[in-house]
PASEBA-1860 file (N, C-alpha, C; in nm, 3 decimals):
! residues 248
1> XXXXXXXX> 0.085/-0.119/0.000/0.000/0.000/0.000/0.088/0.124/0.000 ~ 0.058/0.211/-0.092/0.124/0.370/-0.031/0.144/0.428/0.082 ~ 0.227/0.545/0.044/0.212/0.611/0.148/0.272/0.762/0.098 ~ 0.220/0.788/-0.035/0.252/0.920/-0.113/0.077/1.003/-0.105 ~ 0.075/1.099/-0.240/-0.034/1.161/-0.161/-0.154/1.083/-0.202 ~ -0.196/0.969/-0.224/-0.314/0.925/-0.296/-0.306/0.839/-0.110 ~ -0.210/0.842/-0.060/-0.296/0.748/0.120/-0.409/0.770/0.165 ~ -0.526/0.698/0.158/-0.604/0.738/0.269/-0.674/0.832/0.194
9> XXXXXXXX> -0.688/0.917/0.075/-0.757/0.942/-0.018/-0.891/0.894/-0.045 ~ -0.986/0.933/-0.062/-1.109/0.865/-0.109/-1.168/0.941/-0.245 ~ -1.141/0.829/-0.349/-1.164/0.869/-0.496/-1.289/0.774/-0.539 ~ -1.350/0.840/-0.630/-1.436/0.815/-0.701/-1.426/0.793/-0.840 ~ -1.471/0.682/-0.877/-1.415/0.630/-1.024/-1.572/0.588/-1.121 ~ -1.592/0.709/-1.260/-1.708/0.682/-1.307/-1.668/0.604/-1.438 ~ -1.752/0.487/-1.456/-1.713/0.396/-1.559/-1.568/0.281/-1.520 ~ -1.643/0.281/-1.418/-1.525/0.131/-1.335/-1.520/-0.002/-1.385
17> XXXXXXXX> -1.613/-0.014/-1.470/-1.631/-0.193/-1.493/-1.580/-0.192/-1.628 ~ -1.508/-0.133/-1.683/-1.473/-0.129/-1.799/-1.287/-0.183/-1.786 ~ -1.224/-0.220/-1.903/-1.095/-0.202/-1.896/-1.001/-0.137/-1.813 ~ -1.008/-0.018/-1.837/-0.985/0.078/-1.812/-1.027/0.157/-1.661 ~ -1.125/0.124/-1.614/-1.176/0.123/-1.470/-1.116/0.050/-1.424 ~ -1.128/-0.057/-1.444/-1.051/-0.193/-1.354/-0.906/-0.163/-1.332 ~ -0.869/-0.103/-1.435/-0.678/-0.055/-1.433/-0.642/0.040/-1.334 ~ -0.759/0.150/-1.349/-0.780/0.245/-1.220/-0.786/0.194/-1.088
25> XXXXXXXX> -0.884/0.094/-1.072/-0.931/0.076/-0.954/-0.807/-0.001/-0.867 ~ -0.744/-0.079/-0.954/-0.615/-0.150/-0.900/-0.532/-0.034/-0.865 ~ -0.485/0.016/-0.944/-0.403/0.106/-0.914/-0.376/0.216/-0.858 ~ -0.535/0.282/-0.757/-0.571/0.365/-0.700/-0.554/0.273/-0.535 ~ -0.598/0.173/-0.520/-0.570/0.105/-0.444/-0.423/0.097/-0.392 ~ -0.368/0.049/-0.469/-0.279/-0.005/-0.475/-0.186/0.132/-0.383 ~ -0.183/0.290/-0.441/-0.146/0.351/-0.391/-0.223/0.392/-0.281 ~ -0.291/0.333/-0.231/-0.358/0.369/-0.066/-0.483/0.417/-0.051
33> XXXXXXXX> -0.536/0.443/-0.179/-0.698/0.512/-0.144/-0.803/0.473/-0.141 ~ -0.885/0.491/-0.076/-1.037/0.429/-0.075/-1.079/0.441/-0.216 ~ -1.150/0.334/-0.248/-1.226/0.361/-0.414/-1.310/0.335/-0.376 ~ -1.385/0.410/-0.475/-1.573/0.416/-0.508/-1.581/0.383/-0.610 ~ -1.605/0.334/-0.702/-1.656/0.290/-0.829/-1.778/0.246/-0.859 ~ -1.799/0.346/-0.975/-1.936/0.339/-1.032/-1.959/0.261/-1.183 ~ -2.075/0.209/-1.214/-2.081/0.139/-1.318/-2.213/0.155/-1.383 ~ -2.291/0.108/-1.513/-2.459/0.090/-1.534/-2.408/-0.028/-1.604
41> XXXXXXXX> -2.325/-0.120/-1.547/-2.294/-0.256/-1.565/-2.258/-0.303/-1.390 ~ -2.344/-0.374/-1.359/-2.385/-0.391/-1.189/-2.294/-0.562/-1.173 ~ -2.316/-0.636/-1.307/-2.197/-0.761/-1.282/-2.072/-0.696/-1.310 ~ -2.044/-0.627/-1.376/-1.939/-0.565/-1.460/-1.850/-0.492/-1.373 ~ -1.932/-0.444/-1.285/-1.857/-0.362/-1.209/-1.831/-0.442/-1.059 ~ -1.902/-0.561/-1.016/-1.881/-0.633/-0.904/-1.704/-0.697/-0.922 ~ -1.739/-0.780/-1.072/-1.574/-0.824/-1.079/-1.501/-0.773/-1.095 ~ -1.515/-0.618/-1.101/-1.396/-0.493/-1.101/-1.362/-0.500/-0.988
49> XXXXXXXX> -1.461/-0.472/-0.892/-1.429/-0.445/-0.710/-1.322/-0.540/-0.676 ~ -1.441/-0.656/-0.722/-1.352/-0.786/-0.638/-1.229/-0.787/-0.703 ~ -1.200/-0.765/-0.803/-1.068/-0.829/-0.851/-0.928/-0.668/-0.781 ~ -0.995/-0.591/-0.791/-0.857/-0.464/-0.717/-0.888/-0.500/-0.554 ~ -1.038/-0.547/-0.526/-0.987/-0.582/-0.363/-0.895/-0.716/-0.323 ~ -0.904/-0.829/-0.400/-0.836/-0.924/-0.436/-0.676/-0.908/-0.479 ~ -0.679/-0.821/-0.514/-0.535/-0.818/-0.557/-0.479/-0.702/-0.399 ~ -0.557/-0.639/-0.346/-0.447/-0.578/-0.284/-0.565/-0.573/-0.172
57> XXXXXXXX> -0.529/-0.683/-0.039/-0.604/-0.753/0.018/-0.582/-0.609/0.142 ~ -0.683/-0.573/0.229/-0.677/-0.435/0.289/-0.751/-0.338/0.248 ~ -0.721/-0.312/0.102/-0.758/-0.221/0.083/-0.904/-0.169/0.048 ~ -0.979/-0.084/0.102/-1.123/-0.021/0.042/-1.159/-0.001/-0.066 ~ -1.229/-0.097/-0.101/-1.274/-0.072/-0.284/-1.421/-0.157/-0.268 ~ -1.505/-0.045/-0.292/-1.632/-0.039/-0.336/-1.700/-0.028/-0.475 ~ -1.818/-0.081/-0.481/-1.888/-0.047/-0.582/-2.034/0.046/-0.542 ~ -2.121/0.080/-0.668/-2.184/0.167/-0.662/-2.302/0.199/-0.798
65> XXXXXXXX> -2.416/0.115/-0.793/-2.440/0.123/-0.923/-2.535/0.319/-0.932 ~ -2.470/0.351/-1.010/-2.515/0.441/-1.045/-2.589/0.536/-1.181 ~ -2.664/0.586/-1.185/-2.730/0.652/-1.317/-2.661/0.838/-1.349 ~ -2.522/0.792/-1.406/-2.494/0.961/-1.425/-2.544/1.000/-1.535 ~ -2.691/0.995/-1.623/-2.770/1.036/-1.698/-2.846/1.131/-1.630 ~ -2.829/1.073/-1.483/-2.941/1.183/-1.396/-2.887/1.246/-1.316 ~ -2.954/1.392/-1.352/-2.839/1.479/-1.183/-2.833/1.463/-1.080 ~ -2.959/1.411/-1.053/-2.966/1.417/-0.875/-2.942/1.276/-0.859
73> XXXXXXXX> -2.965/1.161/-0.924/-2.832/1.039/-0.896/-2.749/1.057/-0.869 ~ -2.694/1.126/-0.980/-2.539/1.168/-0.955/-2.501/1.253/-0.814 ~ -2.587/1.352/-0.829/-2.583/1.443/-0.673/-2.581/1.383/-0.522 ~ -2.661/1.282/-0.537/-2.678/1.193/-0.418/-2.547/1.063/-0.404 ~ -2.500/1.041/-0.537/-2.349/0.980/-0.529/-2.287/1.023/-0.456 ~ -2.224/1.167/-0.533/-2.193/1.235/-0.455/-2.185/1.269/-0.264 ~ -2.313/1.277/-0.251/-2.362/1.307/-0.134/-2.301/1.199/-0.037 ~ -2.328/1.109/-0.056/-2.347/0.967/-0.016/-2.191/0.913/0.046
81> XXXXXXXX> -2.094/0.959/-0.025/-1.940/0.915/-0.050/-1.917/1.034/0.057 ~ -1.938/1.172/0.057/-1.834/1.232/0.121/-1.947/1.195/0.300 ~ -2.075/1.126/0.339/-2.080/1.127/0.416/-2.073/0.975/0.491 ~ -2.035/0.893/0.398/-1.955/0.727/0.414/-1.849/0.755/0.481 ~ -1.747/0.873/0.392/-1.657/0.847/0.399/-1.562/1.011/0.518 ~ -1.617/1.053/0.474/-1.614/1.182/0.530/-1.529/1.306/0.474 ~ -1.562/1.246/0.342/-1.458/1.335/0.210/-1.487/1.307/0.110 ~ -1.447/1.403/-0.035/-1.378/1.318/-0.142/-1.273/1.372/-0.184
89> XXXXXXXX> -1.192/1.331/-0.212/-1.070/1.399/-0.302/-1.032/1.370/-0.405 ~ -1.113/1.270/-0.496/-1.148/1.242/-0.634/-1.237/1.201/-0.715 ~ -1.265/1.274/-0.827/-1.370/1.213/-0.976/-1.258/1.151/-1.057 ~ -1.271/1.039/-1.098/-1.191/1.005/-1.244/-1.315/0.949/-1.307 ~ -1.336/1.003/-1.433/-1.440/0.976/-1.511/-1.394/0.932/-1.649 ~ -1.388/0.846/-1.628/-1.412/0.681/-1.733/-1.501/0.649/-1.802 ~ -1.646/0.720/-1.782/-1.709/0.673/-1.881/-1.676/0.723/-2.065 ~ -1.709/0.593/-2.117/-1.620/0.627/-2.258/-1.773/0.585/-2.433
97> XXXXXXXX> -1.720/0.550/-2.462/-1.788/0.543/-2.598/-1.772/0.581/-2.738 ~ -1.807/0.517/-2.839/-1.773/0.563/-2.977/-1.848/0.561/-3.089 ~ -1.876/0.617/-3.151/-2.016/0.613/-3.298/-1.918/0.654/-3.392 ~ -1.941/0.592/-3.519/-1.845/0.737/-3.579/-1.933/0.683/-3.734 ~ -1.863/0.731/-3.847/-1.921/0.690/-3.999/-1.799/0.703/-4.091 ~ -1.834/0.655/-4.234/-1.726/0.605/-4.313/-1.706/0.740/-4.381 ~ -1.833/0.834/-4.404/-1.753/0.957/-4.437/-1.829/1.068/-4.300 ~ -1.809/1.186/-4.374/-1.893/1.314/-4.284/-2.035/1.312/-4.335
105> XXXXXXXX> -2.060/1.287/-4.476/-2.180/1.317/-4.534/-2.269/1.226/-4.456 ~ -2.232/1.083/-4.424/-2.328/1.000/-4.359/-2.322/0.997/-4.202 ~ -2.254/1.133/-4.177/-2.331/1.109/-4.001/-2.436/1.127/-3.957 ~ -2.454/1.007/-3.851/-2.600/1.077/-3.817/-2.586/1.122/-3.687 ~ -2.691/1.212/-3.641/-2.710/1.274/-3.556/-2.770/1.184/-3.449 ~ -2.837/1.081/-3.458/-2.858/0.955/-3.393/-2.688/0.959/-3.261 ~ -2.615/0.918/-3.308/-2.475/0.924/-3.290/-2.430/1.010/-3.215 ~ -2.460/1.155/-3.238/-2.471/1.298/-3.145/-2.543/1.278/-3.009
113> XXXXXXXX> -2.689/1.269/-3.044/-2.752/1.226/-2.925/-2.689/1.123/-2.860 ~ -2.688/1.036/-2.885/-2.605/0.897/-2.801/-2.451/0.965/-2.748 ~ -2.380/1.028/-2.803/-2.255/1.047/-2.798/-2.257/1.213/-2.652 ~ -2.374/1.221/-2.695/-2.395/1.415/-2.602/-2.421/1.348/-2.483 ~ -2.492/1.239/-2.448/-2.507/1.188/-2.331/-2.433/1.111/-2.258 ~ -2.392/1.038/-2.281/-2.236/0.981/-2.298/-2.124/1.016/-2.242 ~ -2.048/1.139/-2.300/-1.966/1.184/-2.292/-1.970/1.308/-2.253 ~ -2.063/1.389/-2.290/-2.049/1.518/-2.169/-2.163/1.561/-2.069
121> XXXXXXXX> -2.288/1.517/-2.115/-2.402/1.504/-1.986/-2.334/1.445/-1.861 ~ -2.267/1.336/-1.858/-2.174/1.256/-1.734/-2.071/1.350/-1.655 ~ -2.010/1.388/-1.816/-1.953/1.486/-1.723/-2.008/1.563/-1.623 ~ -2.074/1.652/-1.712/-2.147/1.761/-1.641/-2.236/1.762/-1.502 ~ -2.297/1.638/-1.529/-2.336/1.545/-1.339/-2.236/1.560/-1.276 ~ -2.119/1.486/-1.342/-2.033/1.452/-1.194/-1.951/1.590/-1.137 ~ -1.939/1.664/-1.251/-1.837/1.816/-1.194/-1.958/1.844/-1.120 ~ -2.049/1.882/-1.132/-2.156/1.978/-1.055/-2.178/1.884/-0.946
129> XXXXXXXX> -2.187/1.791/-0.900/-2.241/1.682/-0.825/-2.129/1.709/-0.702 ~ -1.971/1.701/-0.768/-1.903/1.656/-0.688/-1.776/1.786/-0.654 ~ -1.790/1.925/-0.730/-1.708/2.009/-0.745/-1.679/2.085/-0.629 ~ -1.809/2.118/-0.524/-1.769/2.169/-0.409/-1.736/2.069/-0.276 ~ -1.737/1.916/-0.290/-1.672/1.882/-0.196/-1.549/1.818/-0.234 ~ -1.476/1.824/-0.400/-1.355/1.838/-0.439/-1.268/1.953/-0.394 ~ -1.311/2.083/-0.372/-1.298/2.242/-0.336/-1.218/2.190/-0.198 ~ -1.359/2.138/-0.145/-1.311/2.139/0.054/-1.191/2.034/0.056
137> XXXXXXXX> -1.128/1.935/-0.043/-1.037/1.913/0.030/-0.896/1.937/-0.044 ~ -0.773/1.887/0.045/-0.707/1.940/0.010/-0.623/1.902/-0.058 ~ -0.691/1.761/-0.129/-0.592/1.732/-0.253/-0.727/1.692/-0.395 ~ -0.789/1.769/-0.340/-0.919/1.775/-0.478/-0.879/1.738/-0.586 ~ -0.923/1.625/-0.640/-0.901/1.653/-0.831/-0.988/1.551/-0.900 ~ -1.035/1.690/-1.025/-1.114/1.572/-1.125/-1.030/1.538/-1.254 ~ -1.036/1.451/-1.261/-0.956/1.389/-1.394/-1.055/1.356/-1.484 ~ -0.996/1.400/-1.615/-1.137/1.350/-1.742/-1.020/1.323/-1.826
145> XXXXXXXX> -1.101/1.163/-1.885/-1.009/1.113/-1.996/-1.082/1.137/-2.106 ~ -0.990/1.217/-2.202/-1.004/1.277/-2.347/-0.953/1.197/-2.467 ~ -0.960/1.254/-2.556/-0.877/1.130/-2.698/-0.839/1.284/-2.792 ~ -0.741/1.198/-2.850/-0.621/1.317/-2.917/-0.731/1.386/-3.056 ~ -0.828/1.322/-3.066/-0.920/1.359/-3.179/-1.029/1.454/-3.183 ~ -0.996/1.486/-3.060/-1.097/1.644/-3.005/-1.030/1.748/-3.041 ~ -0.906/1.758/-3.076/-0.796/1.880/-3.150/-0.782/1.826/-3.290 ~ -0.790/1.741/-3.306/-0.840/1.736/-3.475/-0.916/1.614/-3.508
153> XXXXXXXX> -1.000/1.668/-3.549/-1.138/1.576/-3.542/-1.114/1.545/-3.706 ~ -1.162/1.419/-3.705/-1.171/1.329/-3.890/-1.315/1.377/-3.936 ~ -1.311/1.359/-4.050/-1.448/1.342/-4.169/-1.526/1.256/-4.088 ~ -1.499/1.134/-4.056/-1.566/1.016/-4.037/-1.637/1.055/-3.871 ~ -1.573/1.140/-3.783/-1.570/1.148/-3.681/-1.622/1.263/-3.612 ~ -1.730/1.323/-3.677/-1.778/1.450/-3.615/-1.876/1.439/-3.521 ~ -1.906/1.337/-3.462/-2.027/1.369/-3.342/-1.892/1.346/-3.229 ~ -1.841/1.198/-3.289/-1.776/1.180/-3.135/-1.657/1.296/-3.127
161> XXXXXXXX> -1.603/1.362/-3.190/-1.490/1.483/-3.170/-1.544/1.558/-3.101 ~ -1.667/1.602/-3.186/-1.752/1.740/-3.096/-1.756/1.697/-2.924 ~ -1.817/1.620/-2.936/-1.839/1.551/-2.826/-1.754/1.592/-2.679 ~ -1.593/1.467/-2.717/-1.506/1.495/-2.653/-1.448/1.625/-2.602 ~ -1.446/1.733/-2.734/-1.433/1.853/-2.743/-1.498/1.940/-2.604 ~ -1.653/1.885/-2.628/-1.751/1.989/-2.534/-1.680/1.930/-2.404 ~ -1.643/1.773/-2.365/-1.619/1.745/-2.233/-1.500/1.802/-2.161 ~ -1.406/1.871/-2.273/-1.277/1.890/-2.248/-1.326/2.050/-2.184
169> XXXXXXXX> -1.420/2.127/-2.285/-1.453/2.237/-2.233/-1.517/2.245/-2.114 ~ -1.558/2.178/-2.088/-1.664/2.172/-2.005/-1.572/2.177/-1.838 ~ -1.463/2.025/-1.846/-1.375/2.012/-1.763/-1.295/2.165/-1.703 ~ -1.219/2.237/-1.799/-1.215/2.360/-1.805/-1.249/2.453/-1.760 ~ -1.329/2.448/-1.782/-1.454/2.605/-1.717/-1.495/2.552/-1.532 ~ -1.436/2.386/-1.471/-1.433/2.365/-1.361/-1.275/2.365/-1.294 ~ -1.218/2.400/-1.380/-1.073/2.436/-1.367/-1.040/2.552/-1.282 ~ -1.110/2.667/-1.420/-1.117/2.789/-1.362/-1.207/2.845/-1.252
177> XXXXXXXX> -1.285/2.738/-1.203/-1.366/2.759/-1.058/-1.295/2.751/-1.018 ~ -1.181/2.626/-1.004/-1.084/2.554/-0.899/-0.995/2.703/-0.869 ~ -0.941/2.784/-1.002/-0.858/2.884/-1.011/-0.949/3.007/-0.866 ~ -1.027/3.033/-0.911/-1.104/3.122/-0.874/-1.128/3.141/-0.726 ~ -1.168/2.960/-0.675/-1.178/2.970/-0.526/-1.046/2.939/-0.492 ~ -0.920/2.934/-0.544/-0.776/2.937/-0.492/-0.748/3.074/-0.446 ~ -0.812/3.194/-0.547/-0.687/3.333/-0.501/-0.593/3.352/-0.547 ~ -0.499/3.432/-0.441/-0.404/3.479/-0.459/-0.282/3.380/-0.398
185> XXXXXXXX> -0.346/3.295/-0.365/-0.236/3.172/-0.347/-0.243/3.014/-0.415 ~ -0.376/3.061/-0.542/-0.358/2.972/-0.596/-0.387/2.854/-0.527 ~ -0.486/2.739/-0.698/-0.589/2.636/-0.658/-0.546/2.552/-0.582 ~ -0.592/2.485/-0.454/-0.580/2.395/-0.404/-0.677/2.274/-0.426 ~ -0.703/2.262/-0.555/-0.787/2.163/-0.611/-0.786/2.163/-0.780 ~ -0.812/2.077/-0.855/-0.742/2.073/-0.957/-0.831/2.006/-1.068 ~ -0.879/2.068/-1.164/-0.911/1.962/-1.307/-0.840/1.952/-1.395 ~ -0.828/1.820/-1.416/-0.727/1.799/-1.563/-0.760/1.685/-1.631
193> XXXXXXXX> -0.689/1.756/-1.778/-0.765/1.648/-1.861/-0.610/1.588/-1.911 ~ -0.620/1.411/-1.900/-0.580/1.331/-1.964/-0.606/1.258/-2.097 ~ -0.527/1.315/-2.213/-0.551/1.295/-2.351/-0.433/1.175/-2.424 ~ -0.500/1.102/-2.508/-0.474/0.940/-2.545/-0.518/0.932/-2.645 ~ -0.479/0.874/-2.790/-0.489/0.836/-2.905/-0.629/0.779/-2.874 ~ -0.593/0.622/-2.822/-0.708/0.537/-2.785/-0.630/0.447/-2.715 ~ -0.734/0.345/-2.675/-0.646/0.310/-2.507/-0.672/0.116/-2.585 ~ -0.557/0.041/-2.533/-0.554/-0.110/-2.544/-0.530/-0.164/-2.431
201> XXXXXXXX> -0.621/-0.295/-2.467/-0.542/-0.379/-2.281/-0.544/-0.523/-2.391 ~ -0.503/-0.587/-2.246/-0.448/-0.723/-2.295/-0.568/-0.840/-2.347 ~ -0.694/-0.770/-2.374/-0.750/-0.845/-2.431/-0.813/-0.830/-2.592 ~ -0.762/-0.704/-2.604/-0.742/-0.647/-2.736/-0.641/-0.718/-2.809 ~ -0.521/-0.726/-2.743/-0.395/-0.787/-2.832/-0.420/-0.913/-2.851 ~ -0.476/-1.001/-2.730/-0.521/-1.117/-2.741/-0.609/-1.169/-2.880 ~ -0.704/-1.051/-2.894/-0.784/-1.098/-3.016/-0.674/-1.069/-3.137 ~ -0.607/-0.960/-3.133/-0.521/-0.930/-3.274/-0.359/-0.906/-3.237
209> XXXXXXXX> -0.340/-1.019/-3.237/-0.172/-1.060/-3.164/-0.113/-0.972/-3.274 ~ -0.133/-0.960/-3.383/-0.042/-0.903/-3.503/-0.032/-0.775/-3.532 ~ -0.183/-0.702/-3.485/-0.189/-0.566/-3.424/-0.069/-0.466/-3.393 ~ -0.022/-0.335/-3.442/0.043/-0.281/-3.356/0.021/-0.178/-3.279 ~ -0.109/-0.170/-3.283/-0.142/-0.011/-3.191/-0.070/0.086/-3.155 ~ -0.016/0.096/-3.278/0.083/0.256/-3.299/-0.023/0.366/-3.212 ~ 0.076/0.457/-3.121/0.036/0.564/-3.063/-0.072/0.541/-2.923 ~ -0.130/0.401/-2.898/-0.182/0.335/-2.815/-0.177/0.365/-2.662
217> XXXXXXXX> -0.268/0.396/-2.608/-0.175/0.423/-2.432/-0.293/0.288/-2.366 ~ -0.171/0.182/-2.332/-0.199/0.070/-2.186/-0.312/0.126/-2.121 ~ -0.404/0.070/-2.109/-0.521/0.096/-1.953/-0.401/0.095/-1.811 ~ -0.305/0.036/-1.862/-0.230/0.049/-1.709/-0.131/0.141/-1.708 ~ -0.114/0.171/-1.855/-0.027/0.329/-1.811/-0.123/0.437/-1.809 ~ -0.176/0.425/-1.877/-0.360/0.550/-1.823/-0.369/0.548/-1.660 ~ -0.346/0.408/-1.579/-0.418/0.448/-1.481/-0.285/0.491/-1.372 ~ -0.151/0.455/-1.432/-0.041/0.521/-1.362/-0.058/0.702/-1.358
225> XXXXXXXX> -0.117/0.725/-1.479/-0.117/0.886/-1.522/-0.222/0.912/-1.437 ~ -0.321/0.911/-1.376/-0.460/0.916/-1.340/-0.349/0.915/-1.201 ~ -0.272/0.844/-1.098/-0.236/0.880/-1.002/-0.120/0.995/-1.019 ~ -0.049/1.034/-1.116/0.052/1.119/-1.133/-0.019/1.270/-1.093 ~ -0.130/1.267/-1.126/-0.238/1.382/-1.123/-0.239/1.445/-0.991 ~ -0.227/1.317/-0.855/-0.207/1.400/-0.736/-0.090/1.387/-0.683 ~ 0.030/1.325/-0.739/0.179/1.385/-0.694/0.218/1.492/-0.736 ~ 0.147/1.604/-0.806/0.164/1.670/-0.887/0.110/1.797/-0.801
233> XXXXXXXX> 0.138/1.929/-0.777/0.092/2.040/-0.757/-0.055/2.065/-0.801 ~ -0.148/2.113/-0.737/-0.284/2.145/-0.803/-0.275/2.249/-0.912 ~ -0.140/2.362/-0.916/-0.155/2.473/-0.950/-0.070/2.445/-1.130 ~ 0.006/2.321/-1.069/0.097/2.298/-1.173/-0.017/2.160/-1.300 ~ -0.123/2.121/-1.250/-0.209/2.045/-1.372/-0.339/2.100/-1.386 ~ -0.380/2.195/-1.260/-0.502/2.238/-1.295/-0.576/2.318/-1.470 ~ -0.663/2.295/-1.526/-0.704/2.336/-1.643/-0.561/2.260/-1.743 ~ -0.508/2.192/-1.726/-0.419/2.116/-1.849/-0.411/1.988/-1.888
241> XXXXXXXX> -0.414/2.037/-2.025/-0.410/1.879/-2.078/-0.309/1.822/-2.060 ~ -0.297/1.683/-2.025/-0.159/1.631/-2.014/-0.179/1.524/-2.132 ~ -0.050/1.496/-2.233/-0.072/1.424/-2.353/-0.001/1.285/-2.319 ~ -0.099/1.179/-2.345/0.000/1.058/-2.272/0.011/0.945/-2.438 ~ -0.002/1.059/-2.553/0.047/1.078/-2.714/0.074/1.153/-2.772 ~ 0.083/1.144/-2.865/0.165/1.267/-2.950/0.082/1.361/-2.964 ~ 0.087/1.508/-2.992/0.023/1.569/-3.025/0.014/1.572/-3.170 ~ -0.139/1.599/-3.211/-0.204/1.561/-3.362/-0.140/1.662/-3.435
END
């Protein structure tokens, strides 16, 4: 178990039962913090729990089925965690998704809707849900995972770019709250966005051993970056993207 600043931490993880959750949830553990993890996959997210409480026997890792389609779900998540626990000092929001089309002419807006809810309605629950008891403590931070295709978006790819785009803004504009209630001595709480080509785990390669997922970032180096976020100064990641690929 740790003993850097993620000890004894209590983070919240949206879209836990996924790859990529599960990479988190180990690895949030692993460095010492209580996890919360949320899912709208309720088996999906049980063998997430079990498997980061299983691997790092001690440690607090919960589940949480939750609806971040809805605000006051989400609000009462929220609610719920900092009075379990008697804090929070993290969002990592995981929930992910993809629509896209073979050119621009055939997108549909079908895709938009699916993709607006998705990817930045979630957002927008969980910053508002969870932003002023991120504020009160004193290693606050929301992390939002982005994709390198929101700074240049394809033909094929205009709902989900926009998309990402609005979540990145969105993240942002809770940045500059973070800025705002810091002062003149600067945020003691922090949003940042973590940006990634697209993300592989080992059951991806499994299906396409021959694969090379040029530009690719590991679910387990994603979820190393996702703790780098609080060894890090609030003042020094707040409102920034950190690129864990090349820039487009």
């Amino acid at each position: 178990m740790g003993n850097g600043a993620l000890d004894g931490a209590v983070i919240a993880v949206a879209g836990a039962g996924g790859p990529a959750g599960r990479a988190a949830l180990m690895r949030l553990a692993e460095a010492g913090a209580v996890v919360i993890g949320s899912d709208n996959d309720p088996e999906r997210l049980a063998e997430a729990v079990d498997a980061a409480s299983y691997a790092h026997g001690g440690a607090t890792v919960v589940g949480d089925t939750v609806d971040l389609l809805d605000r006051q779900s989400s609000q009462d998540w929220a609610t719920r965690i900092e009075k379990d626990f008697g804090r929070v000092d993290g969002l990592v929001h995981l929930v992910g998704g993809w629509r896209g089309s073979e050119t621009f002419t055939r997108t549909s807006l079908d895709d938009w809707d699916f993709l607006e809810m998705l990817l930045i309605r979630t957002v927008a629950h969980t910053s508002l849900a969870f932003h002023e008891a991120l504020q009160r403590s004193d290693r606050g931070r929301y992390v939002l995972i982005s994709a390198a295709g929101a700074s240049k978006p394809t033909a094929g790819n205009a709902a989900y770019a926009a998309a990402k785009a609005a979540a990145e803004a969105w993240t942002l504009a809770l940045a500059d709250f973070f800025r705002k209630a810091g002062g003149e001595s600067g945020p003691t709480s922090a949003a940042a966005i973590l940006v990634v080509k697209a993300l592989v785990h080992d059951a991806m390669r499994a299906e396409r051993p021959n694969a090379k997922f040029a530009g690719f970032t590991d679910v387990r180096e994603l979820a190393e970056a996702i703790v780098d976020v609080w060894e890090r100064p609030a003042a020094e990641v707040n409102g920034q993207r950190l690129w864990l690929t090349k820039k487009p």
